[in-house]
C-alpha positions as CSV (number, residue, x, y, z in Angstrom):
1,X,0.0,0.0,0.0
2,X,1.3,3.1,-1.1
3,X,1.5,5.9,1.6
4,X,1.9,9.8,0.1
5,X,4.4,11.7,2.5
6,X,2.1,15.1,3.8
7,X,3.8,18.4,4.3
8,X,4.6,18.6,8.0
9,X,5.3,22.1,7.8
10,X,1.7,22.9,6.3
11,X,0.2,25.1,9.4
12,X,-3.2,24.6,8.8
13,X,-2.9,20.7,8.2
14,X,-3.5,20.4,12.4
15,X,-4.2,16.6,12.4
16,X,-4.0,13.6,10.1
17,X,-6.4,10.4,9.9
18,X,-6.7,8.3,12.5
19,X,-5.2,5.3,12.5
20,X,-7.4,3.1,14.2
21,X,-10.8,3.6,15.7
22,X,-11.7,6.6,17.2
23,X,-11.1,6.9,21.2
24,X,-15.0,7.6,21.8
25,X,-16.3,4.8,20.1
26,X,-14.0,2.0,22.0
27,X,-14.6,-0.4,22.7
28,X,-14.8,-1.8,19.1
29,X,-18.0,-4.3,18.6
30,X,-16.6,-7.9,17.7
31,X,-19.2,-7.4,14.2
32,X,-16.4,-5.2,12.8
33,X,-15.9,-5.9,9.2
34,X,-12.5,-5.4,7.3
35,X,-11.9,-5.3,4.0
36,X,-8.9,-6.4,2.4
37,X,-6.7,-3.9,-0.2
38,X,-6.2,-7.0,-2.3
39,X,-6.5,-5.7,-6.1
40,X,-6.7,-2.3,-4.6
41,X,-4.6,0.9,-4.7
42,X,-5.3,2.5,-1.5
43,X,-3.0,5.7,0.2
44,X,-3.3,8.2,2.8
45,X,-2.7,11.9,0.3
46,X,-2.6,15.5,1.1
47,X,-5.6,17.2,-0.5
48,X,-4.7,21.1,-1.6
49,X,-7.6,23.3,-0.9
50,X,-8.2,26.9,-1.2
51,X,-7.1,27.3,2.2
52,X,-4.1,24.6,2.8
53,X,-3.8,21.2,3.0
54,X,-6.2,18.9,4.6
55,X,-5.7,14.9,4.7
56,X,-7.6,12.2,3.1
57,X,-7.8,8.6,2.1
58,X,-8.1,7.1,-1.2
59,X,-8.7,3.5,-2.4
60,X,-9.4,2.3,-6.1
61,X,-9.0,-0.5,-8.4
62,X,-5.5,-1.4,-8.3
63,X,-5.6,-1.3,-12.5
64,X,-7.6,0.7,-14.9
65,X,-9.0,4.5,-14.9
66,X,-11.5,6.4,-15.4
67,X,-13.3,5.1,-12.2
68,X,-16.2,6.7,-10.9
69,X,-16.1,8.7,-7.9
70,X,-17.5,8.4,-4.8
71,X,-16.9,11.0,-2.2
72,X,-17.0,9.6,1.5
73,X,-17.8,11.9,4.0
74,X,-17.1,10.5,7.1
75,X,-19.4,10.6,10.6
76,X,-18.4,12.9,13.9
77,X,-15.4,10.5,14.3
78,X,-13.5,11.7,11.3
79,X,-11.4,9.4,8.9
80,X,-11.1,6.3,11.1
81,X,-11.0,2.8,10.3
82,X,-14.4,2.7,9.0
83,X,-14.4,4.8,7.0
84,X,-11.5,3.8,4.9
85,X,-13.0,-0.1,5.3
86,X,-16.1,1.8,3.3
87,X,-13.8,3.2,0.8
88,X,-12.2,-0.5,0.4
89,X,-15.8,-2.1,0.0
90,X,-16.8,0.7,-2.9
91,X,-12.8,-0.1,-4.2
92,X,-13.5,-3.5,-4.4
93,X,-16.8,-2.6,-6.8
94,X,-14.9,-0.8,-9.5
95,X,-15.3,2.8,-7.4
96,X,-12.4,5.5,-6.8
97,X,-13.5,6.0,-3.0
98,X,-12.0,9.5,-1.6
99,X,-12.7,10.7,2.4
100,X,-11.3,14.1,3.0
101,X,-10.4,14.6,6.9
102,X,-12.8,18.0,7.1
103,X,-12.3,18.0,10.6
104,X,-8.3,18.8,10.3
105,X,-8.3,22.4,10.7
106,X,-10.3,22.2,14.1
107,X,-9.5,19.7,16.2
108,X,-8.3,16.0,16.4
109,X,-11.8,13.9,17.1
110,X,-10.2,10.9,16.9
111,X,-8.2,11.4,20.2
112,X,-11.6,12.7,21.8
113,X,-13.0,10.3,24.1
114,X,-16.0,12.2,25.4
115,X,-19.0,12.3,22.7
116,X,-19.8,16.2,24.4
117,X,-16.6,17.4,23.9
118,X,-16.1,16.2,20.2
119,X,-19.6,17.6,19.3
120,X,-17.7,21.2,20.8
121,X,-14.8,20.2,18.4
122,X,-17.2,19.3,15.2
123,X,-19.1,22.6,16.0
124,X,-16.6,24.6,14.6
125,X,-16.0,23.1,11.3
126,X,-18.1,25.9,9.0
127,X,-20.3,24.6,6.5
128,X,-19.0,26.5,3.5
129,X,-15.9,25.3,4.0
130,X,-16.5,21.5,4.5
131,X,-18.1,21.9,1.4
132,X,-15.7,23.5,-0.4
133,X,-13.1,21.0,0.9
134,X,-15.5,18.2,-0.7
135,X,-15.0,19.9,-3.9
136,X,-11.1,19.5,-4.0
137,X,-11.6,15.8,-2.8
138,X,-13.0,15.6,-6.1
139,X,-10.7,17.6,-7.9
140,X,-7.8,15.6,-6.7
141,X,-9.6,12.3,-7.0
142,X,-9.9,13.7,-11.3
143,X,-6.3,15.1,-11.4
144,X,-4.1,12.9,-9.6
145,X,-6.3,9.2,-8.8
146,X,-8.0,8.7,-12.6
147,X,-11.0,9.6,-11.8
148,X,-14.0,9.9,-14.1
149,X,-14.9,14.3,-13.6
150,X,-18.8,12.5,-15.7
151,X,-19.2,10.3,-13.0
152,X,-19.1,11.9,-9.5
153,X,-21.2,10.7,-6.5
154,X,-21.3,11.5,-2.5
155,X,-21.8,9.3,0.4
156,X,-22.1,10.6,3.9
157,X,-23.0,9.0,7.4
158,X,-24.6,10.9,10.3
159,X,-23.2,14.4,10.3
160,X,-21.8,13.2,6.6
161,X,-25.3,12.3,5.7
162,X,-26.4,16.1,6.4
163,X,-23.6,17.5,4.6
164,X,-24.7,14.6,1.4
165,X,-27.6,17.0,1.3
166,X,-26.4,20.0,1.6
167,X,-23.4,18.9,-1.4
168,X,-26.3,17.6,-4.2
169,X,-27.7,21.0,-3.6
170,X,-24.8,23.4,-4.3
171,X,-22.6,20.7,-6.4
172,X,-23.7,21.1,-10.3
173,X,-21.7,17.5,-11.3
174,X,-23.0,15.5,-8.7
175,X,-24.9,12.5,-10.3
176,X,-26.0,11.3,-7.4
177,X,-26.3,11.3,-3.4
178,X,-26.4,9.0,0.0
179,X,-27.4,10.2,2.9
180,X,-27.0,7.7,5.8
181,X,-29.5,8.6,8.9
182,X,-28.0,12.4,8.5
183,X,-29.7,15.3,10.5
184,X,-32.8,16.9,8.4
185,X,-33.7,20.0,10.9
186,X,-31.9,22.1,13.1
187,X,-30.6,24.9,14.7
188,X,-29.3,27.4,11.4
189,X,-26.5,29.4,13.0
190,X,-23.6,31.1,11.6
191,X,-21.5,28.3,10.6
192,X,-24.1,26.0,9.7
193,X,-26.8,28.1,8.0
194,X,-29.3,25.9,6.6
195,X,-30.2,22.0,6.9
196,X,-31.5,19.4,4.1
197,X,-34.9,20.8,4.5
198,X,-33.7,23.8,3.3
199,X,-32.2,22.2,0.2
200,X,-34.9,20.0,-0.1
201,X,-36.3,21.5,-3.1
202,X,-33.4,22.8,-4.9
203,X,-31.6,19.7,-5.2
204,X,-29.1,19.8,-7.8
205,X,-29.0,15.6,-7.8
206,X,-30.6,13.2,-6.5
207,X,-30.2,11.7,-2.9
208,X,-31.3,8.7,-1.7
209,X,-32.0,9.0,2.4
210,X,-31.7,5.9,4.2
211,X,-33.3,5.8,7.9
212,X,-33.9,4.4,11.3
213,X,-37.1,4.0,12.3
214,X,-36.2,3.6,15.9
215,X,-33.1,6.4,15.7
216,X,-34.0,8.6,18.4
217,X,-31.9,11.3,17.4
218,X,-33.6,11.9,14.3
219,X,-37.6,11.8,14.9
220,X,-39.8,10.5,12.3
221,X,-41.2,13.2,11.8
222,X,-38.8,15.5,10.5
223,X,-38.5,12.0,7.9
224,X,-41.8,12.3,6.6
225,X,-41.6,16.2,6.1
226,X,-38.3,15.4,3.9
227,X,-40.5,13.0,1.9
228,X,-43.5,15.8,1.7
229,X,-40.9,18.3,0.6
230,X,-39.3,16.3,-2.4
231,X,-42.7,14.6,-3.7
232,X,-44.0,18.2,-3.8
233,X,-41.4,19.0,-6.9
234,X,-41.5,15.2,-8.0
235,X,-37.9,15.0,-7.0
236,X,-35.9,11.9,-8.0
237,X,-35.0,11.4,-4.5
238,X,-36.0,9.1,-2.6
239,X,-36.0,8.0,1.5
240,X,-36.2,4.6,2.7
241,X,-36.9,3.7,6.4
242,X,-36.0,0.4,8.5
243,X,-38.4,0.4,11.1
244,X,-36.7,-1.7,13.3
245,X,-33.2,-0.4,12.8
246,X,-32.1,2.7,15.0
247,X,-29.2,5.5,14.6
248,X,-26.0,4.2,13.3
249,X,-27.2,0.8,11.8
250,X,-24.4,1.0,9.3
251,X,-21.5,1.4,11.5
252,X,-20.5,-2.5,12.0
253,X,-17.9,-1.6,15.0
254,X,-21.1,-0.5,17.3
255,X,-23.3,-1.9,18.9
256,X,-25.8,0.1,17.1
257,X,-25.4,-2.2,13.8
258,X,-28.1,-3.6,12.3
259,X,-26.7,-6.3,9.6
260,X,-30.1,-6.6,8.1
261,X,-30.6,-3.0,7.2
262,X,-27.0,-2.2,6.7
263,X,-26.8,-5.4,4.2
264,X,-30.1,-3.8,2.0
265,X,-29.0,-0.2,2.6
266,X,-25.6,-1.0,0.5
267,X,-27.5,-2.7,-2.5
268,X,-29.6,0.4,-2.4
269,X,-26.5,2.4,-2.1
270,X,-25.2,0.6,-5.6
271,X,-28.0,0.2,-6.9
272,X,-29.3,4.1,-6.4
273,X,-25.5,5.3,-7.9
274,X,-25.8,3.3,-11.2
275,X,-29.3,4.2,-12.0
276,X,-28.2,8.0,-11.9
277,X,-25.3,7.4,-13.5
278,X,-22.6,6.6,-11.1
């Protein structure tokens, strides 16, 4: 596996990936599920942005080119473990998988034991530029990993799964979105300024939402006024809910999994990207 050397003397590169789990998920659930880089070309890169470099994780076909992409935005635990097993499993499917660390600039959350002080830490990553940063991801993943600039996609988990959203709605080359039990309503402040129900109806590509009928965190209702919002302008999108199947049901190193839902969830994940083009 090749590893890129990052520029150590970068000062707003603040932290790298994690190279494990992160410290406020431990411990790991024995459900954990690793995927091999066999066939793959997989490397942690330095990702130039408008403001600096940021870090990031890349894994693709270990042949070929022209791969689609598929942007992985990561959950409140940043560019852990997971997250680059998710970029092995799209890998392994003929995707170029890229996760920019968009937490780098403000804090490390992987060293973060304490899910009250992370959220302080996550609070302060603005909007615009997490946004913007997912925009570089993709320009590197064109310039420098053979990726296919007609074929770009987004997948996000929790507070990825909000910004999934908030991407197909500003992005005008996304083909298509996931949005894994991400945040549809909240609190619009200066940083983070609007939510998917905002977007909802100026969606530049279409997102597939996948749910938890028993997440507590996100409340069924706010669900069904997503649904209202993009049937009301015959959107392409489209929301899928497990009903037994709570926050998290995706993330195999919690207790929180769900292999049931998570196993249909990623055949509607592939399925969803190659109908729109993915």
């Amino acid at each position: 596996m090749l590893q890129e050397t990052p520029n150590q003397s970068n000062p707003t590169r603040l932290v790298g990936l994690s190279n494990g789990f992160a410290a406020a998920v431990q411990p790991v659930a024995s459900t954990t599920i690793t995927t091999d880089d066999a066939g793959l070309f997989t490397s942690t890169i330095s990702i130039q942005t408008s403001n600096g470099e940021i870090p990031g994780y890349i894994a693709r076909p270990e042949s070929g080119s022209n791969f689609p992409i598929i942007v992985v935005v990561h959950e409140v635990f940043g560019v852990h473990e997971h997250i680059k097993d998710v970029c092995r499993r799209f890998a392994k499917v003929g995707y170029l998988a890229i996760a920019p660390e968009l937490f780098s600039r403000v804090g490390d959350v992987s060293a973060i034991s304490e899910i009250s002080e992370l959220i302080k830490v996550v609070a302060k990553a603005p909007d615009s530029l997490v946004l913007s940063d997912i925009k570089f991801a993709v320009r590197y993943a064109i310039e420098q990993g053979s990726g296919d600039p007609d074929r770009q996609g987004i997948i996000g988990f929790c507070w990825g799964g909000r910004i999934s959203w908030l991407y197909a709605a500003q992005s005008d080359n996304l083909k298509a979105g996931v949005a894994f039990y991400g945040r549809l309503v909240g609190q619009n402040s200066p940083l983070q300024p609007s939510f998917p129900v905002d977007a909802a109806q100026v969606l530049n590509a279409p997102v597939l939402g996948l749910y938890g009928g028993k997440d507590e965190s996100i409340p069924q209702d706010t669900v069904e006024t997503m649904r209202a919002l993009l049937e009301a302008v015959d959107s392409p999108s489209k929301i899928t809910v497990y009903p037994n199947a709570g926050h998290a049901f995706f993330a195999d190193y919690r207790p929180s999994y769900n292999a049931e839902a998570a196993a249909d969830a990623w055949n509607q994940t592939l399925a969803f990207l190659k109908e729109h083009g993915v």
